[in-house]
C-alpha positions in Angstrom: 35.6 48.0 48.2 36.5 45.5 45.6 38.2 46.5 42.9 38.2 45.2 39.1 40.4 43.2 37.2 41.6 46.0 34.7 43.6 48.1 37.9 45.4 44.9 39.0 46.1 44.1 35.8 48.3 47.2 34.8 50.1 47.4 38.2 51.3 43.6 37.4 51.2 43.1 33.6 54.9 42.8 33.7 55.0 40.4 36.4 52.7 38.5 34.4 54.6 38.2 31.2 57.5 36.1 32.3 58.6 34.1 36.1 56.3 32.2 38.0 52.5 33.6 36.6 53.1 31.8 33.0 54.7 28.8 34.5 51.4 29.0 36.8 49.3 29.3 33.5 50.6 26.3 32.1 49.2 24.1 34.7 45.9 25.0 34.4 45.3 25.9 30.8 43.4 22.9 30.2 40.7 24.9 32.1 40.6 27.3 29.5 40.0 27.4 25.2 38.5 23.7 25.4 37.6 23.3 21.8 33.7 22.4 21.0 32.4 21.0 17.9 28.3 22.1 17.9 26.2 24.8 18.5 26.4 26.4 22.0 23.1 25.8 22.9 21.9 24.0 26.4 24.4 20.5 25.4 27.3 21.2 23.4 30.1 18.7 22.3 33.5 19.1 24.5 36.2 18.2 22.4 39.0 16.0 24.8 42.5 16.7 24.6 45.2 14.7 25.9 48.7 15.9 26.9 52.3 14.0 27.3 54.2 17.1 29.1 52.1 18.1 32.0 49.9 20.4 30.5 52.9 22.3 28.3 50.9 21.2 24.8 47.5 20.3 25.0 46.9 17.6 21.8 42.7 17.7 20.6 41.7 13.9 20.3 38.9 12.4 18.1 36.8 11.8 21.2 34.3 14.2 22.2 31.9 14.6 25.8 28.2 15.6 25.3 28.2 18.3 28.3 25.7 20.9 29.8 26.8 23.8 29.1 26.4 26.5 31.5 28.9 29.3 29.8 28.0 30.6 26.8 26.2 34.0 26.7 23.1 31.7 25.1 20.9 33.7 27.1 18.0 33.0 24.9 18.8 30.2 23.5 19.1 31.6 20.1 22.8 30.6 19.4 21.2 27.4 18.2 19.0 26.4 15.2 15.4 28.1 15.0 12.6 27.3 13.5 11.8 31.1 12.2 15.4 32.8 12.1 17.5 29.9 10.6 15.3 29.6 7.1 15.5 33.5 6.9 19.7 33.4 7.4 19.9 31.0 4.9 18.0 32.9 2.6 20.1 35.8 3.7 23.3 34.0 2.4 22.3 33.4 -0.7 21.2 36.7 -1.3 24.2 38.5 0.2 27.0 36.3 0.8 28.9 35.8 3.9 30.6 39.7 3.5 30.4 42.6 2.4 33.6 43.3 1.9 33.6 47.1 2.3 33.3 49.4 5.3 29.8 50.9 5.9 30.8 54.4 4.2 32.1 53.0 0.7 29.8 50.1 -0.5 29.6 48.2 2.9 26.0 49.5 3.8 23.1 46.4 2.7 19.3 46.9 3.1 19.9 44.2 6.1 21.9 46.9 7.9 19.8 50.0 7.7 16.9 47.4 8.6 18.5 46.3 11.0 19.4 49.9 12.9 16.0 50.6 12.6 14.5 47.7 14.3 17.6 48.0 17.2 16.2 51.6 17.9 12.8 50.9 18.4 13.8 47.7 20.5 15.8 49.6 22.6 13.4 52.9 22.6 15.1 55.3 20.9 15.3 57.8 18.0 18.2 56.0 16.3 20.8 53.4 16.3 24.2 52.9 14.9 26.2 49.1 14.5 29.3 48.8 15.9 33.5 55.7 20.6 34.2 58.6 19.4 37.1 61.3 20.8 36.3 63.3 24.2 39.0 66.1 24.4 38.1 68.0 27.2 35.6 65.8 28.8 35.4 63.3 31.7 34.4 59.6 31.9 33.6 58.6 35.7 33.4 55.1 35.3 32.2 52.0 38.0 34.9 50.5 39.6 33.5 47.1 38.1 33.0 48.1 34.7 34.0 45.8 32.2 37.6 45.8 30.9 36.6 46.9 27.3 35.1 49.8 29.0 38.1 50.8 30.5 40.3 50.4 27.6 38.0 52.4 25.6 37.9 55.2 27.8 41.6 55.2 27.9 41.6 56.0 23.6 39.1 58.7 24.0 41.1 61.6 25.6 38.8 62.1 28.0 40.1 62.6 32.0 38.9 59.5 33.9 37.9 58.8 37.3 36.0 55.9 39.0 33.2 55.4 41.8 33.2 52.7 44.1 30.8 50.1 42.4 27.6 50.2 42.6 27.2 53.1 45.2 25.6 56.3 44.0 26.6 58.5 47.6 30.1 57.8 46.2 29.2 59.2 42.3 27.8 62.0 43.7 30.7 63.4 46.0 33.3 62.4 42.7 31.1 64.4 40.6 31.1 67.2 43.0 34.5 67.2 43.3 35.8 67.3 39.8 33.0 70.2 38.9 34.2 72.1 41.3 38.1 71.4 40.3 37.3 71.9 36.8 39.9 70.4 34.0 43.5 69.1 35.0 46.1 72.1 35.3 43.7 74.9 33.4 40.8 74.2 35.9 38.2 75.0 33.1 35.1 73.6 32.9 34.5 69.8 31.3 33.0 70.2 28.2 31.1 66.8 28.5 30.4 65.0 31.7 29.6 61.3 31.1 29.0 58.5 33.5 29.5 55.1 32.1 27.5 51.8 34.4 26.6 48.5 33.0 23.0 47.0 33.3 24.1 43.7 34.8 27.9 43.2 35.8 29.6 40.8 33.2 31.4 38.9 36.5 29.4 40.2 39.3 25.7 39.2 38.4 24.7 42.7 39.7 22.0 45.0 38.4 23.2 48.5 38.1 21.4 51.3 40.6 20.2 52.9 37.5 17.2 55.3 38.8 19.6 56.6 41.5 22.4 57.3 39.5 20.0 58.7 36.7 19.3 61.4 39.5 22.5 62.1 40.6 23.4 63.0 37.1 20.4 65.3 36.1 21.5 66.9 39.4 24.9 67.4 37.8 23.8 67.9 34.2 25.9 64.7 33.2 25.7 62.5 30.7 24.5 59.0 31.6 26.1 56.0 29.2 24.6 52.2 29.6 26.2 48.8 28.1 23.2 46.5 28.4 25.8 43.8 27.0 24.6 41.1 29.5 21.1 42.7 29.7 19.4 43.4 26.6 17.3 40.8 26.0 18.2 39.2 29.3 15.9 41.0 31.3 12.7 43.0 31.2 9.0 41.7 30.3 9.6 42.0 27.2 13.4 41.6 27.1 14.1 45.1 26.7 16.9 45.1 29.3 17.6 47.0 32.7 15.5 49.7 31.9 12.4 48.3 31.2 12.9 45.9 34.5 13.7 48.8 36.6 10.9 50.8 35.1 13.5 53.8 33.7 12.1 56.0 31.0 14.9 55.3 28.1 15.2 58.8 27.5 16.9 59.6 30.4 19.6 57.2 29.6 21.6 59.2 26.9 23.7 56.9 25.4 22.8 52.8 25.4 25.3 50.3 24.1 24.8 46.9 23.8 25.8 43.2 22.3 24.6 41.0 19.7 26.5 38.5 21.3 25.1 37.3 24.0 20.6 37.3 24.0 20.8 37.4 20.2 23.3 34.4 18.7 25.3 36.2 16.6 28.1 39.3 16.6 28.5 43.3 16.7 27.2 45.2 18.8 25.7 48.8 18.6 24.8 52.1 20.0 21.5 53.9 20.5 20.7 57.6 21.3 19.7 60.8 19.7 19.9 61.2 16.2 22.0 63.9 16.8 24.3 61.2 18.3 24.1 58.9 15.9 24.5 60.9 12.4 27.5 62.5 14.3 28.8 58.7 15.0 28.4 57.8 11.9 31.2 60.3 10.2 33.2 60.7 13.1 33.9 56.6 14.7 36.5 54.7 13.6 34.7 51.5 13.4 32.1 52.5 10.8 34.8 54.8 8.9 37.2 52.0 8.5 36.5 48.3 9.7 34.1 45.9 7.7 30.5 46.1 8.1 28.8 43.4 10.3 27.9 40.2 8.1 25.1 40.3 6.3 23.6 36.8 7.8 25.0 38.3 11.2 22.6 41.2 10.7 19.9 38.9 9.6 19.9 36.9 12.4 19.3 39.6 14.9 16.7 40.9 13.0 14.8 37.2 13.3 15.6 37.8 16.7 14.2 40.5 17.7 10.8 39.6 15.5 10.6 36.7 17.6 10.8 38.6 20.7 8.7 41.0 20.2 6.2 38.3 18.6 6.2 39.2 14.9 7.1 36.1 13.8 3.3 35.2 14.7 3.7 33.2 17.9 4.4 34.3 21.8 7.9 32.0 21.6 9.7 35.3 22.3 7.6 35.8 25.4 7.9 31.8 26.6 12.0 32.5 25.9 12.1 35.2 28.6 10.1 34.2 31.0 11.9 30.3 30.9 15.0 32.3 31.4 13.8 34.1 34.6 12.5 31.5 36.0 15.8 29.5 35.1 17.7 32.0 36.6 16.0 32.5 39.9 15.3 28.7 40.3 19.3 28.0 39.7 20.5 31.3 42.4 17.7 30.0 45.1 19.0 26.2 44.6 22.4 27.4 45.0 22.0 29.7 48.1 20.0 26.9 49.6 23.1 24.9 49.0 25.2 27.5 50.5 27.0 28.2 47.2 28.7 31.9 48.1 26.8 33.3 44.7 27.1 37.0 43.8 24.3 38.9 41.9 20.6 39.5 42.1 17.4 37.9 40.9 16.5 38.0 37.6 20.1 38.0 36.3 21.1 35.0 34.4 24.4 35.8 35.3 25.8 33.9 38.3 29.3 34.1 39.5 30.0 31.2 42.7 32.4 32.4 44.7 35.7 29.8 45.1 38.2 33.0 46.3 41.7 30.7 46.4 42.7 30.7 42.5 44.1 26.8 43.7 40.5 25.7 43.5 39.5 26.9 39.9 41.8 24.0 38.4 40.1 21.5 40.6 36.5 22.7 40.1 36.5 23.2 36.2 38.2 19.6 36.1 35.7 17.9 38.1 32.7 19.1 37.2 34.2 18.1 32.8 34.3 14.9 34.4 30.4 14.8 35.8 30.2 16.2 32.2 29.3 20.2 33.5 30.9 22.9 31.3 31.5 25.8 33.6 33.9 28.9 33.0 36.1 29.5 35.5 38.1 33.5 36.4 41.0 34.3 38.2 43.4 37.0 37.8 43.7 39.4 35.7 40.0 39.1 35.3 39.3 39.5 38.5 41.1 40.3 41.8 43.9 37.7 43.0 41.8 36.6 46.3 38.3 36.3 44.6 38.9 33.8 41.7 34.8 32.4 40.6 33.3 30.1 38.6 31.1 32.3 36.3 27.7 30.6 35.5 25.3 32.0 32.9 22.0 30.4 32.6 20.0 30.1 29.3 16.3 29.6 28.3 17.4 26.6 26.4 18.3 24.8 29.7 15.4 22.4 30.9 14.3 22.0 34.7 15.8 18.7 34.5 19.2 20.2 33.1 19.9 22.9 35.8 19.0 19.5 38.3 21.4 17.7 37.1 24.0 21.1 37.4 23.1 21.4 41.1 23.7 17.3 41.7 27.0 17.5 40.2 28.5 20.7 41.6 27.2 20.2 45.0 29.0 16.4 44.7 32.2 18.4 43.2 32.2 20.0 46.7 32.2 16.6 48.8 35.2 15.4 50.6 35.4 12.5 48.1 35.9 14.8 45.0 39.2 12.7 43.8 37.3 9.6 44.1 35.9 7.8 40.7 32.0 6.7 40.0 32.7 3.8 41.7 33.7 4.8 45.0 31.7 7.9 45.2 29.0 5.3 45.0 29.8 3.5 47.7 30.6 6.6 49.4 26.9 7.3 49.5 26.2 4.0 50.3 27.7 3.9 53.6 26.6 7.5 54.3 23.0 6.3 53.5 23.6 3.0 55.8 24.6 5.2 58.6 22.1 7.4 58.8 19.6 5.0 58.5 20.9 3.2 61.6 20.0 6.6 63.6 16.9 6.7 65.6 14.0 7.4 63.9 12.7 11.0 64.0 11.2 13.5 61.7 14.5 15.3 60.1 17.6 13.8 60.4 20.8 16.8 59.6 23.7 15.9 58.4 26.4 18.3 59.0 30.5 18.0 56.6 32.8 19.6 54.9 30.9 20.2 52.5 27.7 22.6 51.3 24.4 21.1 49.5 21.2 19.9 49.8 21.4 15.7 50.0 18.0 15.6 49.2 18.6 17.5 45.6 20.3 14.2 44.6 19.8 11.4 47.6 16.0 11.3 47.7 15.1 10.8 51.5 17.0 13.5 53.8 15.8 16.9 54.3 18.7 18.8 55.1 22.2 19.6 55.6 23.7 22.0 57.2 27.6 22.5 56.3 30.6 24.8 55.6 30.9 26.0 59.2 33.2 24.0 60.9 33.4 24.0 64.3 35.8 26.9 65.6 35.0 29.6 62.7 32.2 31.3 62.8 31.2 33.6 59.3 28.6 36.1 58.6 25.9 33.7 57.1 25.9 30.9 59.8 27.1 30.1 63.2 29.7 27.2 64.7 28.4 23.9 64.3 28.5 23.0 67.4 26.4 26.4 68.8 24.0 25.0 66.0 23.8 22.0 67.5 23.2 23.3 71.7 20.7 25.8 69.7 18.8 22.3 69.1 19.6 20.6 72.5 22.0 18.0 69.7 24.5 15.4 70.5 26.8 14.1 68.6 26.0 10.6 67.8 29.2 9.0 66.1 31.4 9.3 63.1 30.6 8.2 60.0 33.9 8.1 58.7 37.6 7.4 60.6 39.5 9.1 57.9 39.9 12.7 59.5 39.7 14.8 56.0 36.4 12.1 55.1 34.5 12.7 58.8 30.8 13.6 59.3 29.1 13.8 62.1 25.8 13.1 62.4 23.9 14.3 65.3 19.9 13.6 67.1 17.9 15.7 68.8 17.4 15.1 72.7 14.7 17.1 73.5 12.8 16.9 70.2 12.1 15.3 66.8 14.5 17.8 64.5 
């Protein structure tokens, strides 16, 4: 069972904050905070920063690269000008100002707000909303294994007694529910006076989609409480971009609580949580948030309201509807491209969210770096965000991104991968260039494979060979392929020569004996 970040993280914090980790960090913070000076929509300006001291003080230049950007949360491709929600934040603006300047119980509370909730409850199927968790003395919080750290951390300040299930696995909810029913409250052994199990729609760094109807089940079995953040899903997923729910055809009102973020689907900040009114006027006088921090800003609030209009098609067109359906289709174009690549991508289909397995935490540095270079933005996560062994490059597709964009992402990460990665335009030119001459010197039959070190598709960006077949070496076997060399007796294959005497630059192309393959 994998476990998350947030465990690691408190069993090594202290190993963290001084010897080798942050002289680790230093090395590779270039990788991280780059500095961008437009909107984060499918392109976005990189702003380039040079250093004199190895990477000790990172100094932002004038100079800027134009790069596909395939890390934001622009699910939606709202985070950018629109033609129907930017005129009605401007006017927003001018009729509010940037803040309110108050909390939502002593002046803070704008017509935009309390529109607002209202339209985020009927989105989201339910009898009310709040923006922006409240005290649970007594109770218990089983949480996923993989839940999000903010989850965590918030459990943690609620009093509650916590315990986890192994991600994802609804035999292993049910036998730690059972368990802590029949053991009652720590020490007194009295019953929990709430029972609440806390999932996420999609997995913020797996890519997952939650088991949700099971685990619904399992806790009307139980009488518990069932809590959903649809940060990465709301508007994500669904026909109508109604999140996890309406994909997985679960009635909302068997989900008690649903939390989610204006973040990511919507452009702009806050978040919110929907459930009973019950819930929500006891919320309201009881959290922290809305007691005492300031209310969201008022062209904040605006622009998820233009949002969801534009979804739901009240803005007069069906742009909402083209937005979601581009973003499926992105998504499971990019995962299929990649798998066929032979990418190691976590997830399902339908989630925009795509994390590509690179496991040593020595290649993230590497990766991130060349793919700046073929002018790629991609976020990169080691430790503490995730375990030590299974660093990732995180990918999160958007509606904004064009056929010809996520293209040009597959032709540049699959060429990151190639022996040749430290080489420069030049040579990786005429690195193709003899690979080309090569294998057009090989008898001529139908399919020609060409097996490396490295995973990809030729044809996605060499027009002219059908196939590769790579990543397996020829001792190790692993669970999604076989030894290249069993491939090749599978085939009735000989090796036909080198095409390279360098040992670390080798390929080997082989024919077919007995037929045209």
């Amino acid at each position: 069972m994998v476990k998350k970040s947030s465990k690691i993280t408190q069993t090594q914090s202290s190993k963290v904050q001084n010897g080798k980790h942050l002289e680790n960090e230093v090395y590779i913070q270039d990788c991280f905070e780059r500095p961008i000076c437009s909107a984060p929509d499918a392109w976005f300006d990189v702003v380039k920063r040079v250093t004199n001291d190895n990477n000790k003080i990172l100094k932002r230049t004038e100079n800027v690269s134009r790069c596909l950007n395939l890390g934001s949360y622009n699910y939606l491709g709202f985070a950018a000008s629109d033609e129907y929600c930017s005129p009605r934040i401007i006017e927003c603006l001018k009729t509010f100002s940037a803040s309110t300047c108050s909390t939502r119980v002593n002046g803070g509370t704008t017509t935009v707000h309390t529109e607002l909730e209202e339209h985020v409850a009927k989105f989201v199927g339910k009898p009310a909303a709040i923006l922006r968790i409240w005290s649970l003395q007594g109770g218990l919080i089983i949480s996923d294994s993989l839940n999000h750290g903010s989850i965590v951390n918030g459990a943690r300040g609620s009093g509650a007694t916590i315990c986890v299930f192994q991600h994802n696995t609804p035999s292993h909810l049910e036998r730690v529910l059972r368990e802590n029913i029949a053991e009652g409250q720590p020490r007194t052994h009295r019953r929990w006076t709430k029972i609440i199990v806390v999932v996420e729609g999609i997995y913020s760094m797996e890519g997952e989609l939650c088991k949700l109807s099971e685990i619904i089940a399992i806790c009307k079995k139980y009488k518990a409480y069932v809590y959903l953040d649809e940060a990465h899903s709301i508007g994500a997923v669904g026909k109508t971009g109604k999140g996890v729910c309406e994909l997985l055809g679960v009635d909302t009102a068997d989900v008690d609580v649903m939390m989610g973020t204006f973040t990511k689907s919507f452009g702009s900040c806050g978040g919110y949580i929907a459930g009973s009114e019950e819930l929500i006027e006891y919320l309201k006088y009881t959290c922290p948030a809305h007691l005492y921090a300031i209310s969201i800003s008022p062209p904040a609030a605006q622009q998820i309201i233009s949002a969801i209009k534009v979804l739901l098609g009240e803005d007069g067109s069906n742009r909402g509807a083209q937005k979601i359906a581009r973003l499926r289709e992105n998504s499971n174009f990019f995962r299929s491209e990649l798998q066929k690549m032979g990418f190691d991508v976590l997830g399902d289909y339908d989630s925009p969210v795509m994390p590509i397995m690179l496991y040593n935490i020595a290649k993230l540095p590497a990766f991130s770096r060349e793919c700046l270079k073929q002018n790629v933005a991609v976020v990169v996560v080691a430790f503490p965000a995730t375990p030590l062994l299974l660093a990732r490059a995180r990918i999160c597709i958007s509606a904004a991104h064009s056929r010809e964009d996520l293209i040009k992402a597959l032709e540049n990460m699959c060429s990151v991968y190639v022996p040749h990665v430290g080489l420069d335009g030049e040579e990786k030119k005429r690195f193709w260039e003899a690979l080309d001459k090569v294998v057009r010197s090989m008898p001529s039959f139908e399919k020609i494979v060409v097996a490396g070190d490295f995973n990809g598709y030729i044809r996605v960006f060499s027009e002219g060979y059908d196939d590769v077949y790579g990543g397996f070496g020829f001792g190790e076997r692993n669970e999604k392929g076989v030894a290249l060399l069993d491939f090749a007796r599978a085939f009735g294959m000989v090796a036909e020569n080198s095409s390279f005497s360098k040992e670390e630059d080798q390929l080997i192309t082989f024919r077919s004996a007995i037929a045209n393959t």
